[in-house]
C-alpha positions in Angstrom: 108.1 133.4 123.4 107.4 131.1 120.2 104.7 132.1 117.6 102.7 129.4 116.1 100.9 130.0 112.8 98.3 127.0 113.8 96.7 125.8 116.6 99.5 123.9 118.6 98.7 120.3 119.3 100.6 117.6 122.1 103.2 116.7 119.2 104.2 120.8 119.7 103.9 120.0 123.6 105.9 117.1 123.6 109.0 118.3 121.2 109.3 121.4 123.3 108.8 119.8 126.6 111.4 116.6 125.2 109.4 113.3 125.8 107.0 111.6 123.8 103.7 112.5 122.5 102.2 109.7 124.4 103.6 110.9 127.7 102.0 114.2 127.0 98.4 112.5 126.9 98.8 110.7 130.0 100.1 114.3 132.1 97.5 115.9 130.7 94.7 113.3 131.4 95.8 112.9 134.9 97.5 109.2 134.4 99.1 108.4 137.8 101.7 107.0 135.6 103.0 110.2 135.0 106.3 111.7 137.5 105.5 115.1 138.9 108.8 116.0 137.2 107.7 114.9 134.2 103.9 116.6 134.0 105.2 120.1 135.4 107.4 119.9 132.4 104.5 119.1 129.7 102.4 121.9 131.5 104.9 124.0 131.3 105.3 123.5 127.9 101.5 123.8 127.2 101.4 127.0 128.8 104.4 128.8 126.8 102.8 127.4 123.7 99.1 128.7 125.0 97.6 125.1 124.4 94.0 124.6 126.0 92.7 121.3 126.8 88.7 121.3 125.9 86.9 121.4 129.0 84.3 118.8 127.9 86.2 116.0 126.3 88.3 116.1 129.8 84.9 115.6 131.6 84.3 112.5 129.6 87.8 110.5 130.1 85.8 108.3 133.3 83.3 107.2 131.2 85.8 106.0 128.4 86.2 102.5 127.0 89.8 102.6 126.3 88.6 100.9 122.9 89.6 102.1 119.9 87.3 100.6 116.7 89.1 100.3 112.9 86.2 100.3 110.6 87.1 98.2 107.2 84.0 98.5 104.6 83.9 96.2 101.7 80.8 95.8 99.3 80.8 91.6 98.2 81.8 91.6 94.2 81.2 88.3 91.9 85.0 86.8 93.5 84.5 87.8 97.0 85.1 90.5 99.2 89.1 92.2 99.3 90.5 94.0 101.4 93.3 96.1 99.8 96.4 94.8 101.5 98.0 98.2 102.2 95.1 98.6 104.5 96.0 94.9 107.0 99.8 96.3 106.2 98.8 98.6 109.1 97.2 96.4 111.4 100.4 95.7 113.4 101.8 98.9 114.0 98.5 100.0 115.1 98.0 97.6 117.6 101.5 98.4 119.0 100.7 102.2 118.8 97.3 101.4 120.8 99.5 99.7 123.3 101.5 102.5 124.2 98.4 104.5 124.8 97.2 101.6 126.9 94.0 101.4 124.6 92.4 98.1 122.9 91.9 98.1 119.3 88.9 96.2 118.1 89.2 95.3 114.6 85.2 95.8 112.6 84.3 94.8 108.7 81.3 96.9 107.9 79.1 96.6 105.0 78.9 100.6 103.2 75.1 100.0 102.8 74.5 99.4 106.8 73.3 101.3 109.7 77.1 101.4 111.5 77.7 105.0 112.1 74.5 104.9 114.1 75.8 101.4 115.9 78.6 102.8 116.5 77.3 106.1 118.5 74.4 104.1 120.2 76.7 100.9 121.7 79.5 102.8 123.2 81.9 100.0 121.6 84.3 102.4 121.3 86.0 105.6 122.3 86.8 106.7 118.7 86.6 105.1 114.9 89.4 105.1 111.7 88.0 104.9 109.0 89.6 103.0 106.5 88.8 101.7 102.7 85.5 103.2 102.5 85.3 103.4 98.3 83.8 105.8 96.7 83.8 109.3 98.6 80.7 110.7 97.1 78.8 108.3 97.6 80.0 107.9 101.6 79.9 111.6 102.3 76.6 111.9 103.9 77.6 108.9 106.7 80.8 111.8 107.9 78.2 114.3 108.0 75.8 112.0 110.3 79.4 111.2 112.5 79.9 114.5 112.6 76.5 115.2 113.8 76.3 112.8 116.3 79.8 114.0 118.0 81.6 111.2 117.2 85.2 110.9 117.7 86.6 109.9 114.1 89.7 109.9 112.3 90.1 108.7 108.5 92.6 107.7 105.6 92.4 109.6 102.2 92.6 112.6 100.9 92.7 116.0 102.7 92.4 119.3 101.7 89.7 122.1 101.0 86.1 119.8 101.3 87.1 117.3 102.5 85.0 116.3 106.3 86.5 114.9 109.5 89.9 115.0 110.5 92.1 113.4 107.9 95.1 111.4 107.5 96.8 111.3 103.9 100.0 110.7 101.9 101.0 113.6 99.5 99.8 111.4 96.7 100.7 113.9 94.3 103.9 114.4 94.7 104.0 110.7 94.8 102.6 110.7 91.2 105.0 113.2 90.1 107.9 111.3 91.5 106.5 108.0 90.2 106.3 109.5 86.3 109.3 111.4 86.8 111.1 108.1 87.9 110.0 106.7 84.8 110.8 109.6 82.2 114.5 109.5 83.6 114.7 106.0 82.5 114.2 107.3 78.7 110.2 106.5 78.8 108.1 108.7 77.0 104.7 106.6 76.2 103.1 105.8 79.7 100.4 105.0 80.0 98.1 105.0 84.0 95.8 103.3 85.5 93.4 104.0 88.1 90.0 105.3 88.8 89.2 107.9 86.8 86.1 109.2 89.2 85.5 112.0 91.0 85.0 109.6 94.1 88.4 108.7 94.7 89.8 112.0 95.1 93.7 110.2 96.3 93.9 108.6 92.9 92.6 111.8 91.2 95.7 113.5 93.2 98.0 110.8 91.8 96.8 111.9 88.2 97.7 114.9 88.7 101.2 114.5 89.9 101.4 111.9 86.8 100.2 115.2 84.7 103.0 117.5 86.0 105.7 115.6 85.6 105.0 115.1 81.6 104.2 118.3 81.5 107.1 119.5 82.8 108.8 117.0 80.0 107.1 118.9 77.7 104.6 115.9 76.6 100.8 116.1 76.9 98.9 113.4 78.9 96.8 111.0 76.5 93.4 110.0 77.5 93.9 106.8 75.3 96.9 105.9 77.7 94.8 106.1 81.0 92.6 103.0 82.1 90.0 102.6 84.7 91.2 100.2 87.4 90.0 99.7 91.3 92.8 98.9 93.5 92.8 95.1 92.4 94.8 92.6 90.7 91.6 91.3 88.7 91.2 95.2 88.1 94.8 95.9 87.1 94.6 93.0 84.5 91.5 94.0 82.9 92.8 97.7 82.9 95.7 96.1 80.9 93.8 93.8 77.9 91.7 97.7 77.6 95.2 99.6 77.1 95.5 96.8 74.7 92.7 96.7 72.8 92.6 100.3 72.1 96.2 99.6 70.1 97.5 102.2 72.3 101.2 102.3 72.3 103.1 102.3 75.8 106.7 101.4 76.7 105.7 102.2 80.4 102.5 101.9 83.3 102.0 103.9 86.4 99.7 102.2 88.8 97.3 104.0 91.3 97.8 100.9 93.7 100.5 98.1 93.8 98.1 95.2 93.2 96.5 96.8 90.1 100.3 97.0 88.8 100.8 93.0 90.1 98.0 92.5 87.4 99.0 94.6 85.0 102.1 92.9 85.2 100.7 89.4 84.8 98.3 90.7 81.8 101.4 91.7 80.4 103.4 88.6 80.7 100.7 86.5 79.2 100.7 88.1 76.3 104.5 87.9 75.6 105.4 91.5 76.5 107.9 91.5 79.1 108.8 93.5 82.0 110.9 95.6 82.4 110.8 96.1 78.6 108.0 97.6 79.3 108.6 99.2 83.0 105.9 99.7 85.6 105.7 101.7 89.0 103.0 101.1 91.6 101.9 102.9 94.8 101.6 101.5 98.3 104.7 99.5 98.8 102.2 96.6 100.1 104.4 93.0 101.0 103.8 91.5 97.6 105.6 94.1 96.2 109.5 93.1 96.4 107.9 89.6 96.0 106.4 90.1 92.5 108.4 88.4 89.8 110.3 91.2 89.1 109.8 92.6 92.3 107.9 96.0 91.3 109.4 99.6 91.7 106.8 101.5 93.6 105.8 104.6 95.9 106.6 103.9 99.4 103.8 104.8 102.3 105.5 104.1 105.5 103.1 101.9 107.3 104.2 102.3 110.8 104.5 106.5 110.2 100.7 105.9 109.4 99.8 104.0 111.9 101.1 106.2 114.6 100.2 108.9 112.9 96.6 107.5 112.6 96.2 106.4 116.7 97.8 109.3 117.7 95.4 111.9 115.9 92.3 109.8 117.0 93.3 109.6 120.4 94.1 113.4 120.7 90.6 114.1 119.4 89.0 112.1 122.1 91.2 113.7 125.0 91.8 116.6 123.9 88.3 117.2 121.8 90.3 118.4 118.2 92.8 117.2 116.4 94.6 118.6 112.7 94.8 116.9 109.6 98.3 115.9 108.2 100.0 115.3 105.2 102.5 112.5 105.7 105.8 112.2 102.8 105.9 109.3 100.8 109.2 108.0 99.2 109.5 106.4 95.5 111.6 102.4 96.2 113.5 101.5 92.8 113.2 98.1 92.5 113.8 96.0 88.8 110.3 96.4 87.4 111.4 99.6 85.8 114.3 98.5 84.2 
């Protein structure tokens, strides 16, 4: 007999029955695809490990699209709309992921201030939404608890943890934080300075902070305020974060970036200016393509883009066939490249 501590799920199902989580959806939905073999081994599997499928999101699989709807929100700004490039990182390994599931993936750019979690529920365009570069938390909140009024299937990317609504998909950002400050302190710097969103609203770079915190901390040095600038995950944002460090007079030999295109600006701020990097080193966070193209190619925290993807499709899809779905904290990985000297 095997205890579980949490509710087990089709990834449990489909280690113990030894095939793929994918395969375990389709036995359990009924796909004709599926060997008889094969499903009386995931049943069997979903028995021993007491998994019940909900009753009422089984009744709905006829009436299902087979659409799958990735909701990208941007508010317009005086240069334009952008989309943060770690977000269209993920576009292809979703769309592969979706294709093992035999789903369609319809790609949406919402405006925050609209109507769409009621356009969504009302036009049946698709089976489930991820959510994905919504801003501001806070200020976005009350649209999760309409979603999750209205019984809509939903999965989204950012931070997890006690408050948080809907099922969520995140990075341990703090620990990527700590590893990116930690990085830094074993290459002998001891002023660094961060930047990134210092609101309560954008809870992953908050997380990030914190990790940042611990590691000097744990060097024995006290995080200064005057080294930490407010910066959107932007390379206009990274650059003006930058000329602020620099008009305070504040003295840093080193920059941690909440996001790799704020450190891309930081960088080029920097370089204007005569200061040169790696003299003084910089991290980012994302690992986005630009990153080993930068000029030097920047040292960052890694977010594995096809582990996100699948990791995003597959807890969407189990929510919609299965009716629940758990959270999870994905690893990140810190990539040394010559930024930081």
């Amino acid at each position: 007999m095997r205890f579980m501590q949490r509710r087990p799920t089709s990834f449990d199902i489909a280690a113990l029955a030894g095939v793929s989580q994918p395969t375990v959806s389709r036995a359990l939905s009924g796909n004709s695809s599926v060997s008889e073999a094969t499903r009386a081994k995931v049943f069997a599997a979903a028995r021993e490990l007491h998994y019940k499928v909900n009753k009422n999101a089984s009744g709905l699989r006829l009436q299902q699209s087979r659409t799958l709807a990735i909701l990208f929100f941007d508010e317009q700004s005086p240069d334009g709309a952008v989309i943060n490039p770690f977000y269209l990182s993920l576009l292809g390994p979703m769309v592969r992921r979706c294709a093992e599931f035999g789903y369609d993936l319809l790609i949406s750019f919402q405006q925050l201030s609209s109507d769409w979690h009621v356009d969504y529920e009302d036009s049946s365009k698709a089976d489930g939404i991820i959510l994905l570069g919504y801003g501001d938390y806070l200020q976005y909140r009350p649209r999760l608890e309409k979603l999750i009024e209205l019984g809509t299937h939903f999965v989204r990317w950012g931070s997890g943890g006690e408050g948080q609504i809907g099922t969520t998909i995140s990075c341990d950002n703090e620990q990527g934080g700590f590893d990116a400050a930690a990085h830094l302190l074993d290459r002998g710097r001891r002023k660094i300075a961060f930047i990134g969103s210092a609101e309560a609203g954008y809870p992953e770079v908050q997380e990030r902070w914190r990790g940042y915190c611990r590691a000097l901390r744990a060097a024995g040095i006290e995080p200064e305020e005057q080294l930490r600038a407010d910066a959107a995950p932007s390379e206009a944002e990274g650059r003006a974060a930058l000329e602020i460090l620099l008009e305070r007079g504040a003295e840093f030999d080193a920059i941690f970036a909440a996001s790799d295109v704020a450190a891309i600006g930081a960088m080029h701020a920097l370089q204007q200016v005569g200061r040169g990097v790696p003299e003084i080193a910089i991290v980012g966070f994302d690992d986005i393509p630009a990153a080993s193209l930068s000029s030097p190619p920047l040292t960052t925290v890694t977010q594995d883009t096809r582990i996100i993807a699948d990791a995003l499709i597959d807890t969407l899809i189990e929510a919609i066939e299965v009716g629940e779905a758990n959270d999870r904290l994905l690893p990140v990985r810190l990539t040394v490249r010559e930024s930081s000297g």
